[in-house]
C-alpha positions, -999 to 999 in steps of 0.1 A, spaced: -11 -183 769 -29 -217 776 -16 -248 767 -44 -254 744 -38 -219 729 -3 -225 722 -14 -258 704 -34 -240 679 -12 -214 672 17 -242 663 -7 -259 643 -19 -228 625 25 -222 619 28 -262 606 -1 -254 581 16 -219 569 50 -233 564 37 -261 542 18 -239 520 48 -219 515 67 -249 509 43 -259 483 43 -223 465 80 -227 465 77 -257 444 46 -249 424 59 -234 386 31 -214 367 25 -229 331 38 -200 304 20 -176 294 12 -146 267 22 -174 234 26 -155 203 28 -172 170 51 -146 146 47 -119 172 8 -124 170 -20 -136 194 -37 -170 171 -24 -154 138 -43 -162 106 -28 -161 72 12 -165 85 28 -166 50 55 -193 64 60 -225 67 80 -227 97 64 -202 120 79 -191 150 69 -195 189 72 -169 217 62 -169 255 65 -159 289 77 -178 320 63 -170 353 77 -175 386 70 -165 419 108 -158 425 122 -126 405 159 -149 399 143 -177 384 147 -185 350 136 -212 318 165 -236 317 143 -261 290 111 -261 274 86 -284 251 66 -274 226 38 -296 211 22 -289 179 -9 -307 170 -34 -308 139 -64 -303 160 -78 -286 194 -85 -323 202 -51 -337 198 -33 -311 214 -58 -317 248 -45 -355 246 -9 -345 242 -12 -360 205 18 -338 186 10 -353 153 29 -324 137 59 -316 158 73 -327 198 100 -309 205 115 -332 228 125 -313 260 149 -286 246 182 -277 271 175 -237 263 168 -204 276 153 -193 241 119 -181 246 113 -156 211 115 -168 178 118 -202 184 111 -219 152 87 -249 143 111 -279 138 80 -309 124 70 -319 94 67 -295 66 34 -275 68 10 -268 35 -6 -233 25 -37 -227 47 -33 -259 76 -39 -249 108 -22 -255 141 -31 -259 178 1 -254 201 12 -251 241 46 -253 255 60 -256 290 92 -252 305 117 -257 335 133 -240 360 168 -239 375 161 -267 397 153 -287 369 113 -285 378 88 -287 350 56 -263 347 25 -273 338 16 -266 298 3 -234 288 -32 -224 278 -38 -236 242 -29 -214 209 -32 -217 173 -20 -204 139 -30 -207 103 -10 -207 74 -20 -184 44 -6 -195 6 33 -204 12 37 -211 -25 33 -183 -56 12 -210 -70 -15 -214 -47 -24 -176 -49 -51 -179 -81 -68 -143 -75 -65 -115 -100 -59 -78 -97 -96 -61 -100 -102 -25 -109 -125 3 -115 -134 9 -150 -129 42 -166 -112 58 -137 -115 90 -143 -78 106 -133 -85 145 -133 -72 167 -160 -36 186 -153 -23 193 -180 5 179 -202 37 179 -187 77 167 -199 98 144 -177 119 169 -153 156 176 -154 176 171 -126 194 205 -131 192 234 -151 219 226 -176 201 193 -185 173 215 -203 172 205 -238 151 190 -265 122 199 -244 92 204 -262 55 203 -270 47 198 -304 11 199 -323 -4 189 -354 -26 213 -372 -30 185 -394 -30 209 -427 -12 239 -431 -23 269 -418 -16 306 -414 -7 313 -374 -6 345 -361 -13 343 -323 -10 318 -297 -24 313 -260 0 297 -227 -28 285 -201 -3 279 -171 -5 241 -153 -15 244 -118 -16 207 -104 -50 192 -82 -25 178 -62 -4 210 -54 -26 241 -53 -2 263 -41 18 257 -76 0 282 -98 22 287 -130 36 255 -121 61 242 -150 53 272 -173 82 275 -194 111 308 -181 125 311 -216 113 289 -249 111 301 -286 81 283 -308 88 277 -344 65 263 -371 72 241 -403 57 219 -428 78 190 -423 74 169 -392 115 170 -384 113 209 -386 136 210 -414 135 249 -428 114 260 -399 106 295 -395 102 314 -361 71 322 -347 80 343 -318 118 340 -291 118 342 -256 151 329 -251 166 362 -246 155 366 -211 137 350 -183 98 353 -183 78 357 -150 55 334 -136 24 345 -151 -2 327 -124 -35 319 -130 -35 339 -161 -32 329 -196 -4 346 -217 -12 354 -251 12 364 -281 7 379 -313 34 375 -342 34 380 -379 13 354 -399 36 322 -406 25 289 -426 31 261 -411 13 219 -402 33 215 -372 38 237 -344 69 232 -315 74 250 -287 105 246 -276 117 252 -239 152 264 -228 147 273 -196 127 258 -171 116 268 -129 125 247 -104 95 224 -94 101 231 -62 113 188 -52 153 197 -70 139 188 -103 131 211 -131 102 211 -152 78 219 -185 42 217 -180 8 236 -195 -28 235 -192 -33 240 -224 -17 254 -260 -37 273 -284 -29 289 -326 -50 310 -339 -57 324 -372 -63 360 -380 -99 352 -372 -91 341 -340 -100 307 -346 -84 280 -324 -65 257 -349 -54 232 -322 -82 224 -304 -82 188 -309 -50 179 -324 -25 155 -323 7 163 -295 38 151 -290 61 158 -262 97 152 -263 97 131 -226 58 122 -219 44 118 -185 13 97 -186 5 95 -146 -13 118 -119 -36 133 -147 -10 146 -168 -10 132 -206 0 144 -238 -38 148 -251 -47 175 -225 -28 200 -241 -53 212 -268 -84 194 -254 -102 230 -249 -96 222 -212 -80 254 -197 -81 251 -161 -68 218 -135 -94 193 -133 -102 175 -99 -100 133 -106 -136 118 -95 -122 109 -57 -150 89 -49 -143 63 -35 -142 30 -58 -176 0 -51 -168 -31 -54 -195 -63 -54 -198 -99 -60 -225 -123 -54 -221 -159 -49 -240 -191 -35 -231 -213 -9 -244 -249 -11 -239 -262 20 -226 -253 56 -195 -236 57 -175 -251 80 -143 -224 76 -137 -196 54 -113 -165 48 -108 -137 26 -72 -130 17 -72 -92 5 -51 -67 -11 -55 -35 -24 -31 -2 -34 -41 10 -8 -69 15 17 -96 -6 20 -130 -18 36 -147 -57 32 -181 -62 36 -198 -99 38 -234 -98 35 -239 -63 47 -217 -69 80 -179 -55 78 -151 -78 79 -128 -72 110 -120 -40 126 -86 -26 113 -80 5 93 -57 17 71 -52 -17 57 -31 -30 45 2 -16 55 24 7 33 53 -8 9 66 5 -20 39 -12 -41 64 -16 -75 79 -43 -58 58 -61 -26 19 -57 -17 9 -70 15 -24 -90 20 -49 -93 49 -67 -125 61 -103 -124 74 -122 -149 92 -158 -147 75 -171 -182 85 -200 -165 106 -212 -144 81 -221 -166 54 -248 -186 51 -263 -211 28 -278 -196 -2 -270 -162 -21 -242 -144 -5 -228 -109 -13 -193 -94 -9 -186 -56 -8 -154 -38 -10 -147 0 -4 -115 9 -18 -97 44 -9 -71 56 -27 -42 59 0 -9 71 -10 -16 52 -43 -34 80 -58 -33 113 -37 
């Protein structure tokens, strides 16, 4: 090799060293910043949100020995290193998850603008991170001034009228449908039309009494009441779809019990009396119920089960109107908008339109609690789809595992 070629190549060594050199000392700034586990949340119910990232380093036994977060009103601020709500200060720590905002107190629906760096084991200082940001939702009960809206005249389905379940067999007692023929009347026949749930087909006969004895009076407390017909003696099948239909000697009577004292198992280790329906007649065959007033010992009221639907003339399970709900509001906006969100919450599923255009892309929204004690909202940015002028919102509401 030439002496000029020797030159070159030691030159070329020199330059490769230094960059090495300089890649040793170079720190990337963090990356992948999270803001309560999300990327630029909006609508963060808390006022003391906390920070994630990740360090990089070209050397796999490095690690974060400090860090410094700055937390800034604006985009603007945060560029001129302006923390106007929080500087950490640089922070002796290898913390870099839920590391919570220590600045002034923050108010339902401010924003932030944030970026953090960190340090190495030799004490060397990255550069700061790529921007991120977060936005507060309401963070006090107060400042949440929307009401619960609703379908009018939901129609529920027809099931039946059912009792409250027993836990076990031997809790079967004072369980009973009772009806008001208003006036007394001669009965001589009756009619069982056997529940069978929208929401569980396969149940046919589903609460239909196994033993029960029916008894008719004049007084409302069933003092002196006479027997109509006694199946307490032994177990009665299932009877299906079909309707079963007994024929007694005529008895006088205004109110009318059946009384259950034995029940099938529901199938979920509770026991239970339902019906479709409960028909008198009168030796013309006339329907003497159709219409009247029932009580029932322990009422259900939910699921398209009510007291009323046992002599409503409605024989058979009927489906609840499953469309899906329609919600719409117009409104005018006077001026440009500069920011705005929708904070939503429905039991359960749901779908927000703005002017024709959906809001977001999730599904199945919001998540699933147990709705009797917490309901979980989502927040939309909708800025770019209003405009000045009328504006429309839409809603599409499913039912969920709120109403099956």
């Amino acid at each position: 090799m030439t002496r000029t070629g020797l030159h070159v190549l030691s030159y070329v060594t020199l330059l490769l060293a230094a960059v090495g050199a300089y890649a040793q000392d170079f720190i990337p700034a963090p990356t992948h910043l999270r803001t309560e586990y999300s990327v630029n949340p909006l609508g963060i119910d808390t006022s003391a949100p906390r920070f994630g990232w990740w360090m990089r380093h070209d050397d796999p036994v490095q690690a974060q020995t400090a860090y410094q977060i700055l937390v800034a009103s604006t985009a603007e601020k945060l560029a001129g290193n302006q923390a106007d709500h929080w500087d950490s200060g640089k922070v002796a720590s290898d913390e870099s998850v839920e590391v919570a905002y220590g600045g002034a107190a923050l108010e339902s629906f401010q924003r932030g603008w944030w970026k953090v760096r960190v340090w190495d084991k030799a004490d060397r200082p990255s550069e700061y991170s790529e921007p991120a940001s977060f936005e507060l939702a309401a963070v006090k009960a107060d400042d949440f001034r929307a009401n619960w809206i609703q379908a009018e005249d939901e129609d529920l389905g027809n099931n039946g009228t059912r009792a409250k379940t027993e836990r076990v067999q031997t809790d079967v007692k004072d369980c009973w449908f009772q009806v008001d023929l208003g006036v007394t009347r001669s009965i001589c026949g009756m009619a069982l039309y056997p529940a069978r749930p929208y929401y569980r087909p396969d149940h046919v006969g589903f609460g239909f009494p196994v033993r029960f004895h029916v008894e008719v009076s004049d007084a409302a407390d069933f003092k002196n009441a006479a027997v109509l017909t006694n199946c307490d003696d032994k177990d009665q099948p299932n009877p299906g779809p079909e309707a079963v239909k007994l024929q007694f000697p005529p008895k006088d009577g205004r109110y009318v019990r059946l009384v259950a004292t034995g029940l099938p198992a529901n199938g979920e280790g509770r026991f239970v009396l339902a019906l479709a329906e409960l028909q008198f007649f009168d030796a013309d065959g006339r329907n003497l119920s159709e219409g009247k007033e029932v009580k029932v010992s322990k009422e259900v009221t939910e699921e398209g089960w009510h007291p009323e639907h046992l002599t409503d003339g409605v024989t058979e399970t009927l489906q609840p109107n499953i469309a899906a709900p329609l919600f719409r509001k117009q409104f005018d906006v006077s001026k440009a908008v500069a920011r705005a969100r929708a904070y939503v919450s429905g039991l359960h599923y749901y779908e927000l339109y703005v002017n024709g255009q959906r809001a977001g892309d999730r599904v199945m929204d919001p998540g699933n609690t147990l709705f009797a004690k917490r309901a979980l909202y989502s927040t939309y940015d909708v800025t770019e789809l209003l405009h000045e002028g009328a504006n429309a919102g839409g809603m599409t509401v499913g039912h969920g595992w709120w109403r099956k």
